[in-house]
N, C-alpha and C positions, 0 to 999 in steps of 0.2 A: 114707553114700551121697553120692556128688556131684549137683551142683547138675545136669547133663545126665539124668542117673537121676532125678533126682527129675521135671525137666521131662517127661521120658518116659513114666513110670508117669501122670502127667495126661493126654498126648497115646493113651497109651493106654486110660483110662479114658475119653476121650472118644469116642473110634474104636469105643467098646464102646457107644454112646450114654449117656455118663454124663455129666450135667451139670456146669460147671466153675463158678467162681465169677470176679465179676471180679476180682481179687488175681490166682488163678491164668491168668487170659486175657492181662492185664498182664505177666505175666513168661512166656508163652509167646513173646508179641508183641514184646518186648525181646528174648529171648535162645535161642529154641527155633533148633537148626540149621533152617535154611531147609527143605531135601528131608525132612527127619524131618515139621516142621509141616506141607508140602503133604500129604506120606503122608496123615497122620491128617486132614487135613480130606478127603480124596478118599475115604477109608475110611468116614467120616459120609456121604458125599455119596451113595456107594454103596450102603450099608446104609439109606439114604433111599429112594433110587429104585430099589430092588431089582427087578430083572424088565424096566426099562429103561435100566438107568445107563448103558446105550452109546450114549444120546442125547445128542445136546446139540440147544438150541432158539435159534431166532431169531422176530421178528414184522418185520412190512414194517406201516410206517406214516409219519406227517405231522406235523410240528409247525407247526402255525399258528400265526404272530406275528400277532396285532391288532391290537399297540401295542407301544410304545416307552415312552410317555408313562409314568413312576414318582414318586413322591412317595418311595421307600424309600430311593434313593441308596446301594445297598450297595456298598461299597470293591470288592468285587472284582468288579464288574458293569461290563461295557464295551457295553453292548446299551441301557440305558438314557438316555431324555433328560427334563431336568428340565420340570416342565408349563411354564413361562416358555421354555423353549428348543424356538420355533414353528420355526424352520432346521431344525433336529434331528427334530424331534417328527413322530408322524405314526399314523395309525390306519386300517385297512383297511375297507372296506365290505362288506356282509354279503354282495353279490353276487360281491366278490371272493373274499371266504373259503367261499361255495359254490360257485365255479369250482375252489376249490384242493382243495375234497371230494369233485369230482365228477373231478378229474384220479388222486385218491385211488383211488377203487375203481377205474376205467380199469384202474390200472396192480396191482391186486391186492392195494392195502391193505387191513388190515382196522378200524385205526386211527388216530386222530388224539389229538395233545395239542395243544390250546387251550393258549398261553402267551404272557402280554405283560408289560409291568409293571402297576402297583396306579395306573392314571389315577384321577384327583381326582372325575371324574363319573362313573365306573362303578361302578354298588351293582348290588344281587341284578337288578334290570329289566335291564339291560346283557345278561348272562348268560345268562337267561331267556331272553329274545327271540332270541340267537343258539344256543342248544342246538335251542330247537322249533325252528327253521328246518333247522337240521342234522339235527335226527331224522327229520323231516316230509320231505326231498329225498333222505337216504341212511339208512333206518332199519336198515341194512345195516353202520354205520361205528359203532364203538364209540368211546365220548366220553370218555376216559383226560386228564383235564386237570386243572388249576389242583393246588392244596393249600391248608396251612390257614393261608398267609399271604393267599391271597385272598380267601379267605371273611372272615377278620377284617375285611379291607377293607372287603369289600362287604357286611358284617353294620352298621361302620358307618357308612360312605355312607349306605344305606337305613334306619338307625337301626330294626335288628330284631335279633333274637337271631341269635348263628350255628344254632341248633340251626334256626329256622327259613329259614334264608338255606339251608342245606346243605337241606334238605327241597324250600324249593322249585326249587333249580338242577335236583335229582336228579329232580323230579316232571318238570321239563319235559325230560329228556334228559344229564344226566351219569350217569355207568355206574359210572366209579370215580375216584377221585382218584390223582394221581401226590405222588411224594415231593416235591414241589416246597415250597423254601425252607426245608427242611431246614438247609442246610449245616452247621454243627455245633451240639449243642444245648444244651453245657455253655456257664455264663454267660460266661465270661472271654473266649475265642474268637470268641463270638458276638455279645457288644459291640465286640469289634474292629473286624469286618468289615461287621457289621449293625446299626450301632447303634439304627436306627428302626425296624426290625422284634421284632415280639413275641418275648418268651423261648422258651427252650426249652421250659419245663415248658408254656408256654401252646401253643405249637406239638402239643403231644403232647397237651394237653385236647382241642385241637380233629380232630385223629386218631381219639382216642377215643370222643366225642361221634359224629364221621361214622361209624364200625363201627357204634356199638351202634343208630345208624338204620340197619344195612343196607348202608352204601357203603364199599369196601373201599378199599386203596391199597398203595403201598410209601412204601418209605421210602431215604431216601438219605444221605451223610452227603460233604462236600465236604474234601479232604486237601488239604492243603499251604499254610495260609495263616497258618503259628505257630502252632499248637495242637502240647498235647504230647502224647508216646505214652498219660499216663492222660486226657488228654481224648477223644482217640479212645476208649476203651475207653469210657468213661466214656459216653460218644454210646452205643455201642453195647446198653450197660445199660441206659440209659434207654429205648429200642426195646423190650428183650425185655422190662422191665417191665411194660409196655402193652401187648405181646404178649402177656403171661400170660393179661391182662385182658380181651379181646375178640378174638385171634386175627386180628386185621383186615388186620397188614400181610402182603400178599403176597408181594414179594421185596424182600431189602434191593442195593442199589445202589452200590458207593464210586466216586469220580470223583477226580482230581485238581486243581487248580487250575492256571488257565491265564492265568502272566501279562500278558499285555498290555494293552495301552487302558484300563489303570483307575487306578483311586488309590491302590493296596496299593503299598508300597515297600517293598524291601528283602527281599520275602520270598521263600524259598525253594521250590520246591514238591516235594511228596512223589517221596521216588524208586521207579525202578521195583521195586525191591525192597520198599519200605515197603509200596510197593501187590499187590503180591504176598503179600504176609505180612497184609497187612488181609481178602482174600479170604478167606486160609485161615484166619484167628479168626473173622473171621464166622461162616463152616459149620460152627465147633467152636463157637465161644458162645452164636450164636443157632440153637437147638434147638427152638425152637418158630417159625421167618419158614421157611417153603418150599423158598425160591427164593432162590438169589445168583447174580445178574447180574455177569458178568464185563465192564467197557467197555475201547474200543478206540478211541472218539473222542480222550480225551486222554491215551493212554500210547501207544498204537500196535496195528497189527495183532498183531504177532507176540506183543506181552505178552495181549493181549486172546486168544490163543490157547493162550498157559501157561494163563492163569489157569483153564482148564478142568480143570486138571492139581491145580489147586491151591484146589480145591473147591465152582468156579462150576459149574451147570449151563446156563446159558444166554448166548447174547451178544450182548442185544440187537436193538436195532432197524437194521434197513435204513432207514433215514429218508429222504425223500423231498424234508427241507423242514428245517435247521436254519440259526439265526442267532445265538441267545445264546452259546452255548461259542463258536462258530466266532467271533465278535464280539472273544475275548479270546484269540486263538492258537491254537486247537486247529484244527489244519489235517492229519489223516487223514482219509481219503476210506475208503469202499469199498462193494460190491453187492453183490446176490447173491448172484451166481456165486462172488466173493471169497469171502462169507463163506462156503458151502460146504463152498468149497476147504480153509477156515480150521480147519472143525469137523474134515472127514474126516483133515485132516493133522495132526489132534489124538487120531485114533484113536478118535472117535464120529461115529455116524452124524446126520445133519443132521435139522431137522424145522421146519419151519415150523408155530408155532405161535398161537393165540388169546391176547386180553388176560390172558384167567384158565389161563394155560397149557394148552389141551385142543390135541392135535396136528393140524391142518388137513391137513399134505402131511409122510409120512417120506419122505426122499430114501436107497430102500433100495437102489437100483439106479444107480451113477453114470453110466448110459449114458443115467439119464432126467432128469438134472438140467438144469436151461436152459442153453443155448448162446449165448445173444447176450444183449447189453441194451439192444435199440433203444426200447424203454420208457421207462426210465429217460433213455434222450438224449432222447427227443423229449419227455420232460417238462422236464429242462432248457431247452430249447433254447424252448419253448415259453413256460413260464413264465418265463423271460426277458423275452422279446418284449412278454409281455402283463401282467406285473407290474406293482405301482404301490408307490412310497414304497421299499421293502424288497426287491427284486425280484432278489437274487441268493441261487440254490436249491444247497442243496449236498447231494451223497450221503454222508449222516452217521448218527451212530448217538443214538439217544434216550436220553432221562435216566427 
């Protein structure tokens, strides 16, 4: 039998819902013709969402930056400023980040991610005090923020446990956690770029730790900064491990890396192919994560709009508010109406949907879709005006 047959009889025992092993995800990932691997993740994808696979979904939401300030200094971070560096540095006031909530639902979000760097004096009270504030003025806006590099943080700042640190953010208003500080979870890669931030396996205790309290998240994994194709896999497996275990993470995430304004030299970043072919092992390997999120922040619309082809179901956020990717190059824009356009001319119908995927608005009818974005400009244009420190909004997609 050849090595193409042999690949195939896996792609189709996956397509059948049969689980693969990582060896075999590995050399799908290497060597699977490209339209053969899409097939079979689209066929899982289908026989996933059987009765609606002709969706695909979006969420309109906010990323709020509070800070800059990081002690973590990760090489491929261009958003951060070291706590000595007061030029640099800078941190928003609570009245601003509930103008930037309140500009939020205005315009139809339904969400917000809380993201800054790991500042030197924010433990669990930091947190606290800015979620009740946010649940108490928009108990309407779902609090999708931080992960489990900041709770480490601020487990020890306030010198508490994380299991306690994550109980009481969640008590006073976080909903669920985002994949944040993921980036890859195999050691070798991970010391490269992250040297001061916790492991992987610790990263993934404290994932685990937050489900088996109740608080869900995704997960994410960041391409192109010299990891090899079995460290990706390898990320990957460590995910559905923990997936076996608490079924916590909601949808997994890939993203590219984006070189500019930082300290990574030399490296290369994932091409659109690689990142196409990571979409479609995801939806074939991980058989127990939901959801795979197709982005278009750092590959571009039109890949962001394969990759529905190629086993994502959803694409992301209409973002209202991003700084850190856009920080390091990633310069794709789009809206709404874009992204619509984006799904229908993917041959699924659109849907705007909630944090925990439940469908808000299908856009069944394209004569009732939105027509304009003076929304969206007059949040621009606004938030400009009246911004402080950080004060330039871009139309981007969330992590």
């Amino acid at each position: 039998m050849t090595e193409n047959a042999d690949l195939q009889s896996v792609l189709d025992r996956a397509a059948q819902g049969g689980r693969i092993t990582p060896q075999e995800a590995l050399d799908l990932y290497r060597s699977a013709p490209l339209h053969a691997l899409g097939q079979a993740a689209d066929a899982v994808r289908r026989r996933r969402y059987a009765g609606i696979d002709h969706i695909a979904t979006y969420i309109i939401e906010r990323n709020i930056n509070y800070t800059n300030v990081c002690v973590t200094a990760c090489k491929f971070c261009a958003f951060y400023a070291p706590p000595k560096d007061t030029a640099k540095g800078w941190t928003r006031d609570l009245d601003d980040i509930l103008r930037r909530c309140a500009e939020t639902v205005e315009l139809g979000g339904t969400q917000i991610m809380f993201q800054g760097g790991h500042h030197p004096d924010y433990g669990v009270e930091y947190y606290e005090k800015h979620f009740a504030a946010i649940k108490k003025e928009f108990p309407q806006l779902v609090i999708h923020s931080l992960g489990a590099s900041e709770v480490e943080h601020m487990a020890r700042i306030s010198k508490v446990s994380v299991e306690e640190a994550i109980q009481r953010i969640h008590a006073a208003g976080l909903d669920s956690f985002a994949g944040a500080g993921a980036e890859l979870l195999p050691a070798r890669p991970r010391k490269a770029i992250a040297p001061l931030k916790e492991s992987g396996e610790r990263w993934l205790e404290i994932m685990e730790v937050a489900h088996k309290l109740g608080v869900e998240s995704t997960s994410t994994m960041l391409m192109g900064t010299g990891e090899t194709n079995a460290e990706r896999i390898e990320h990957l497996r460590m995910i559905r491990d923990v997936q076996d275990r608490t079924g916590g993470f909601r949808a997994f995430i890939p993203y590219t890396y984006q070189p500019e304004n930082n300290h990574l030299k030399g490296r290369t970043q994932a091409t659109l192919f690689e990142y196409l072919r990571m979409i479609a092992i995801a939806r074939i390997f991980l058989d127990n994560v939901a959801h795979i999120q197709g982005s278009w922040l750092t590959t571009g619309k039109e890949i962001g709009q394969l990759s529905l082809h190629y086993g994502a179901d959803d694409l992301g956020s209409i973002m209202l508010e991003e700084n850190v990717v856009s920080s390091a190059g990633a310069k794709h824009r789009s809206n709404r109406m874009e992204i619509i356009d984006l799904i229908r001319k993917a041959g699924r119908v659109p849907a705007q949907r909630t944090t925990t995927y439940e469908h808000l608005l299908v856009h069944d009818d394209p004569a009732d879709d939105p027509v304009d974005d003076k929304a969206v400009s007059h949040l621009s244009s606004t938030a400009i005006e009246s911004g402080k420190a950080h004060p330039e909004l871009q139309i981007v997609e969330a992590k």
